[in-house]
C-alpha positions as CSV (number, residue, x, y, z in Angstrom):
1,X,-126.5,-26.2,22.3
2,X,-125.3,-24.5,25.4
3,X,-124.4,-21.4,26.6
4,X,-120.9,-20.5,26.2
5,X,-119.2,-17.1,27.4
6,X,-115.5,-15.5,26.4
7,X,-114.1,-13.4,29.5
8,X,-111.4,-11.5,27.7
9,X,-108.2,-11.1,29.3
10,X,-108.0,-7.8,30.8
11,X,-104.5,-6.5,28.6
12,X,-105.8,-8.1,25.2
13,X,-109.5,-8.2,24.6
14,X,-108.8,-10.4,21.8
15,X,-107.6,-13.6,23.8
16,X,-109.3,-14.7,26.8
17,X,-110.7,-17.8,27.9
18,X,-114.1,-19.3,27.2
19,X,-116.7,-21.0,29.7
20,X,-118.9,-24.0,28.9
21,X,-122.3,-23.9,30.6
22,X,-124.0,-27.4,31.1
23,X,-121.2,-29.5,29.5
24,X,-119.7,-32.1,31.2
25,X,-117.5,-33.4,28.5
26,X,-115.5,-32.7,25.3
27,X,-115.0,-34.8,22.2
28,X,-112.8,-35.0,20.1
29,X,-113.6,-35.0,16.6
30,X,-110.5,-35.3,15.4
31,X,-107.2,-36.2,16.5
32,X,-108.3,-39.2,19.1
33,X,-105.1,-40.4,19.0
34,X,-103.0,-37.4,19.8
35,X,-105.7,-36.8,22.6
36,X,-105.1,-40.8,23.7
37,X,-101.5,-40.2,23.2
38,X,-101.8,-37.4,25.9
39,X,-103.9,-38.8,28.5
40,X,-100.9,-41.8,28.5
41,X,-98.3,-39.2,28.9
42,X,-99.1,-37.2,30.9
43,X,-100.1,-39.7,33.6
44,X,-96.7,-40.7,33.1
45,X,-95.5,-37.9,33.9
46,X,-97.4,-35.5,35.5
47,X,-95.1,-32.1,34.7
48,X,-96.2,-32.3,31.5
49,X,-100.0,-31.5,32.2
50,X,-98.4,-28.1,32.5
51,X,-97.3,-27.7,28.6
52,X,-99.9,-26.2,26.3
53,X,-101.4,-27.1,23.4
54,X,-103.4,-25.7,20.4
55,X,-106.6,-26.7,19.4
56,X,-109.7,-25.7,17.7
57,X,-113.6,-26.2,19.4
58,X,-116.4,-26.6,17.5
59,X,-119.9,-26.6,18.4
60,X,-122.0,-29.8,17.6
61,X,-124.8,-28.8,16.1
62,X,-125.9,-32.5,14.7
63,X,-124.8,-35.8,13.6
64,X,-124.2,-35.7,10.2
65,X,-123.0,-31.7,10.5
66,X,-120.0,-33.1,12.6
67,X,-119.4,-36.2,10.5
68,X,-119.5,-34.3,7.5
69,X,-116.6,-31.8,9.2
70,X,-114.7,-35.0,10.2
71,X,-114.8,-36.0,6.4
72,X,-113.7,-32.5,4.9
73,X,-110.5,-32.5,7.8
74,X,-109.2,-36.2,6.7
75,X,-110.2,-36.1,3.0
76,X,-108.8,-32.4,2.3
77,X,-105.6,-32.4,4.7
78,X,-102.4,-31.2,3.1
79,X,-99.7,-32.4,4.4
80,X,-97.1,-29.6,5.1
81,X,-93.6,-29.6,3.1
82,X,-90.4,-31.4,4.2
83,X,-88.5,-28.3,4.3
84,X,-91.1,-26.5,6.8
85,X,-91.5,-29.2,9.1
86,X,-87.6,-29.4,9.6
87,X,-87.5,-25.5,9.7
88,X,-89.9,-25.1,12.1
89,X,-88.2,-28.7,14.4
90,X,-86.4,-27.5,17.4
91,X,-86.3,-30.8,19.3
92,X,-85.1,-33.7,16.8
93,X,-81.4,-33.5,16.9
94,X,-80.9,-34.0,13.0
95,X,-82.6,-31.4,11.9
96,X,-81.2,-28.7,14.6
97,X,-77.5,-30.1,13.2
98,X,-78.7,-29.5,9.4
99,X,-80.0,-25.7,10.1
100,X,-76.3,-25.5,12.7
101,X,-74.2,-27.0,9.5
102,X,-75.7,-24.9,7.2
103,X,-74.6,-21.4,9.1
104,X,-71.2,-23.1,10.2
105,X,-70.4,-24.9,6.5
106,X,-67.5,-22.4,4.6
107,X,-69.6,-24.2,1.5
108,X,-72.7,-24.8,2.6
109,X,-73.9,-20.8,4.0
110,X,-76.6,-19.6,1.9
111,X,-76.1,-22.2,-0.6
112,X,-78.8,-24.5,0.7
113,X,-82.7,-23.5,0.0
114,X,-84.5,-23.6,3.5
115,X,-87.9,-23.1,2.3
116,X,-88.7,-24.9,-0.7
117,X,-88.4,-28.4,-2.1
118,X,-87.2,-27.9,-5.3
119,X,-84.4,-26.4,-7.0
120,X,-85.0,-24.4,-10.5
121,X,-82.6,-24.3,-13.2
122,X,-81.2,-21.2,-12.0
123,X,-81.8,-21.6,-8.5
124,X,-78.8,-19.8,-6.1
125,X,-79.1,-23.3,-3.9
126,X,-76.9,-26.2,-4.4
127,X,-79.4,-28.7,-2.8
128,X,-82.4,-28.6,-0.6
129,X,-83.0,-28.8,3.3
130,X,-84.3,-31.9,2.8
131,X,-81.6,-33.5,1.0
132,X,-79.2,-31.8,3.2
133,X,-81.4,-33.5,6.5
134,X,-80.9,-36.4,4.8
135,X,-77.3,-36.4,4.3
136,X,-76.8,-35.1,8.1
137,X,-78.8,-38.1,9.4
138,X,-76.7,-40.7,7.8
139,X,-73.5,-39.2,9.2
140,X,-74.6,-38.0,12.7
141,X,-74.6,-41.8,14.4
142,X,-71.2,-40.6,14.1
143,X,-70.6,-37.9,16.4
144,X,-69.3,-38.8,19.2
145,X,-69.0,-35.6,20.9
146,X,-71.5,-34.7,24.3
147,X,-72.3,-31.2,23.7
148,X,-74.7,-30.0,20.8
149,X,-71.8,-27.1,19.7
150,X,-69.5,-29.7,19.4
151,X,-71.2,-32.1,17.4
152,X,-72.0,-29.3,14.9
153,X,-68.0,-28.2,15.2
154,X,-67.8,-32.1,14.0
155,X,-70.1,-32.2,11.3
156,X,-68.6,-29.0,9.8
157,X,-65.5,-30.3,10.2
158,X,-66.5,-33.3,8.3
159,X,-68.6,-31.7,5.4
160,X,-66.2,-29.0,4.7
161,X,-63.2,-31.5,4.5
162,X,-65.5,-33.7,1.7
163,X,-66.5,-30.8,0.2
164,X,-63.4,-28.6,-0.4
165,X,-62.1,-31.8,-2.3
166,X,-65.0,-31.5,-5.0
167,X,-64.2,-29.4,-7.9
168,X,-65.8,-26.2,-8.7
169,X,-65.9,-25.8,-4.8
170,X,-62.5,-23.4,-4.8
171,X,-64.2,-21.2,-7.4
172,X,-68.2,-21.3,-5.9
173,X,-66.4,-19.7,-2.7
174,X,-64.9,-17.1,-4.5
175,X,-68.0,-16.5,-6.6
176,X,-66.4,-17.3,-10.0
177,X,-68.9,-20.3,-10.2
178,X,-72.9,-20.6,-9.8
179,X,-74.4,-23.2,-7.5
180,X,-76.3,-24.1,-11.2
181,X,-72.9,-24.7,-12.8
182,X,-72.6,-27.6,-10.5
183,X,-75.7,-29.2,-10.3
184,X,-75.5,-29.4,-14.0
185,X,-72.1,-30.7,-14.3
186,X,-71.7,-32.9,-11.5
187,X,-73.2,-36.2,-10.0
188,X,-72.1,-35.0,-6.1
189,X,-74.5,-31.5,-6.6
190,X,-77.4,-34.0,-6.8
191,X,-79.9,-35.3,-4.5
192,X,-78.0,-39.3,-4.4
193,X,-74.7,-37.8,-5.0
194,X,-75.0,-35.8,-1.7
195,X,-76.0,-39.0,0.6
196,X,-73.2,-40.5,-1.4
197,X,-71.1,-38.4,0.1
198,X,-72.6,-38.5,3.2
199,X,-71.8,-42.3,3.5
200,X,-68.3,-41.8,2.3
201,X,-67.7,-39.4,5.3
202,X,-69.4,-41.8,7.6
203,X,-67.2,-44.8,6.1
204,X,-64.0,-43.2,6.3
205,X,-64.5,-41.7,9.9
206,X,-65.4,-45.5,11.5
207,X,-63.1,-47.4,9.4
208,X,-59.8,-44.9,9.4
209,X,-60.5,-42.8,12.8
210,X,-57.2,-41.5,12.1
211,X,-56.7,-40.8,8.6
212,X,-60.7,-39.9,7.5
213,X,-59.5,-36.7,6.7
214,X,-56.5,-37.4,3.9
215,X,-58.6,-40.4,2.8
216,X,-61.4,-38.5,1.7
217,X,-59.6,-35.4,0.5
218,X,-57.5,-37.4,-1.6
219,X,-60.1,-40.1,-2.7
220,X,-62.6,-37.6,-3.7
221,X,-60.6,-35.2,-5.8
222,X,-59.5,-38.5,-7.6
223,X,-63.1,-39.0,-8.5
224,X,-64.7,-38.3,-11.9
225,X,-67.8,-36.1,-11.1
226,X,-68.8,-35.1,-14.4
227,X,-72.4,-36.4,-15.0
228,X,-71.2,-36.9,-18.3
229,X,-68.5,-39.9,-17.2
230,X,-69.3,-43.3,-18.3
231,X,-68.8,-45.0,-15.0
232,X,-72.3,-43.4,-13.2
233,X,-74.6,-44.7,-16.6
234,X,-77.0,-47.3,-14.7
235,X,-75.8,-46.6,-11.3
236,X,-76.5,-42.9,-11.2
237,X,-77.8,-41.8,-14.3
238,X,-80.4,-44.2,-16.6
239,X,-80.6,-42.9,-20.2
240,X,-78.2,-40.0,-19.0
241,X,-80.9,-39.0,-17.0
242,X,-80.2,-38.5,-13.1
243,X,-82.2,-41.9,-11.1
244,X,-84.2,-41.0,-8.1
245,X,-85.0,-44.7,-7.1
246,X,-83.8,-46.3,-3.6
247,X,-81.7,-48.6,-5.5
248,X,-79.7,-45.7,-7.4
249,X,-79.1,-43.9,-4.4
250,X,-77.3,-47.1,-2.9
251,X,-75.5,-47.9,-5.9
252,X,-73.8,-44.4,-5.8
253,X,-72.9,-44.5,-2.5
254,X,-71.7,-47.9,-3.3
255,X,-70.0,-47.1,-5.8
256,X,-68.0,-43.7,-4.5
257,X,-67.3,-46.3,-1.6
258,X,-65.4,-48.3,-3.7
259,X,-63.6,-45.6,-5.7
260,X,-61.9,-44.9,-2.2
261,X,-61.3,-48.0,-1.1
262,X,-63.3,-48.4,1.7
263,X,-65.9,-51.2,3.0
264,X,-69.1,-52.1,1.3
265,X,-71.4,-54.7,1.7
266,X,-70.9,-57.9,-0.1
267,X,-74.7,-57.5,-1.3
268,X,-74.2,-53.9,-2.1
269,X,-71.3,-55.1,-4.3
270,X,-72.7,-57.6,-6.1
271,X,-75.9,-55.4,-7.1
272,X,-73.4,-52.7,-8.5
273,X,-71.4,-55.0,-10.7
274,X,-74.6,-56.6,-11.9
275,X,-75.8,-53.2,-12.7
276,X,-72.3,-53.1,-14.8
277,X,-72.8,-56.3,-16.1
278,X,-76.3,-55.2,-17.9
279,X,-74.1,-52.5,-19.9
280,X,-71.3,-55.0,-20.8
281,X,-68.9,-53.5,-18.3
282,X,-67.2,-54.1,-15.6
283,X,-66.7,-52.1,-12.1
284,X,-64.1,-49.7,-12.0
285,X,-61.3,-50.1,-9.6
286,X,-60.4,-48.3,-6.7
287,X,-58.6,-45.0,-6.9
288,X,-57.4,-45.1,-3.4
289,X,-56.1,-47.9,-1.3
290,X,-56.7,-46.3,2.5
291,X,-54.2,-47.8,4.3
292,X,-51.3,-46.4,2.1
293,X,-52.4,-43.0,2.9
């Protein structure tokens, strides 16, 4: 309802800027409390009324035209995938040590799918970027090193050690076995057998600063992976099928705890051997006692 002019920039005619005749205010339409969120920060902290920031203007026309573009934005919004949002993150730590592990791993280059969620049945991928930012987040309260490099030459360091104690990792390196060979044979290529892992690291690192490493490559190799092993039936698997609830993930990780003989919680404990107790079984013992090692 008032006159508005492009003046295009002089190098590219297609960008420019635009000028609003006879407006003295914007509204936003949507995305109030981004726009709230900014006014706060910025008087805050001045510097960052310099940073810029996309958005889209659209001429108000009427009432009930705008309200019914408001409606079609927050009814019809797809939310973008896991995998793209930590693809395209380059400020949150974890995910800038997931995309760093993944290119530093020995077992982890090109064997983790970047772009999509899922894995098919003869996908080249051992596990998604999201399960792998998953996995990074619950050991990274670990690093204790200052400079980003570092802390990615720590979380390799970690990974690779857990890793090249798994079987069928020797022979995925030298290309004898398929990422799909794994995920089909063994409770660690899954989704909870990978943050299993990931708090086994973290355990071993906090509780045996000095011995992590020989604790978990000899606790792990120890293991029975095979999804086909009685001891993960109701803690991993229900009705042989893999579990993707909360409480499966933390019996796992619970559970591969324990097989090493490191430190659970005394609640975590008693939910796994009631798990046991439902199949008429009891918990396994440890395979490792960590302090002998």
């Amino acid at each position: 309802m008032h006159d508005v002019t492009f003046i295009p920039d002089e190098h590219d005619p297609t960008t420019g800027w635009v000028e609003l005749e006879g407006t003295e205010t914007l509204e936003a339409l949507d995305g109030q409390h981004r726009l709230k969120s900014i006014e706060l920060a910025v008087a805050e902290n001045p510097d960052l009324a310099s940073e810029t920031i996309g958005l889209v203007i659209v001429p108000h026309k009427t009432v009930p035209l705008s309200q019914q573009l408001f409606s079609d934005l927050n009814r019809n919004a797809k939310p973008t995938p896991k995998s793209l949002n930590i693809m395209f993150e380059h400020r949150e730590e974890a995910a800038l040590l997931a995309k760093d592990l993944v290119k530093n791993s020995k077992y982890l280059t090109e064997r983790v799918n970047l772009t999509g969620s899922t894995l098919s049945e003869r996908s080249p991928y051992i596990v998604t970027i999201a399960t792998h930012y998953e996995a990074v987040k619950i050991v990274q309260p670990i690093l204790d090193a200052s400079e980003h490099s570092d802390r990615v030459a720590q979380l390799t360091e970690y990974w690779d050690t857990a890793l090249a104690a798994l079987p069928g990792m020797t022979g995925l390196v030298s290309g004898q076995i398929y990422p799909r060979d794994l995920r089909g044979k063994y409770v660690y290529a899954t989704g909870l057998g990978f943050e299993a892992l990931a708090e086994a690291i973290k355990s071993a690192v906090v509780n045996f600063p000095s011995k992590w490493s020989e604790i978990l490559s000899e606790g792990l190799s120890r293991i029975k992976w095979e999804l086909t092993d009685p001891q993960w039936e109701g803690v991993a698997l229900f009705a042989g099928r893999v579990a993707i609830a909360r409480a499966a993930r933390q019996r796992t990780a619970t559970l591969v705890k324990h097989l090493l003989g490191l430190p659970n919680e005394e609640s975590h404990i008693r939910d796994l051997e009631e798990a046991y107790q439902t199949l008429n079984r009891k918990i396994p013992s440890p395979l490792l006692v960590p302090e002998a090692v």
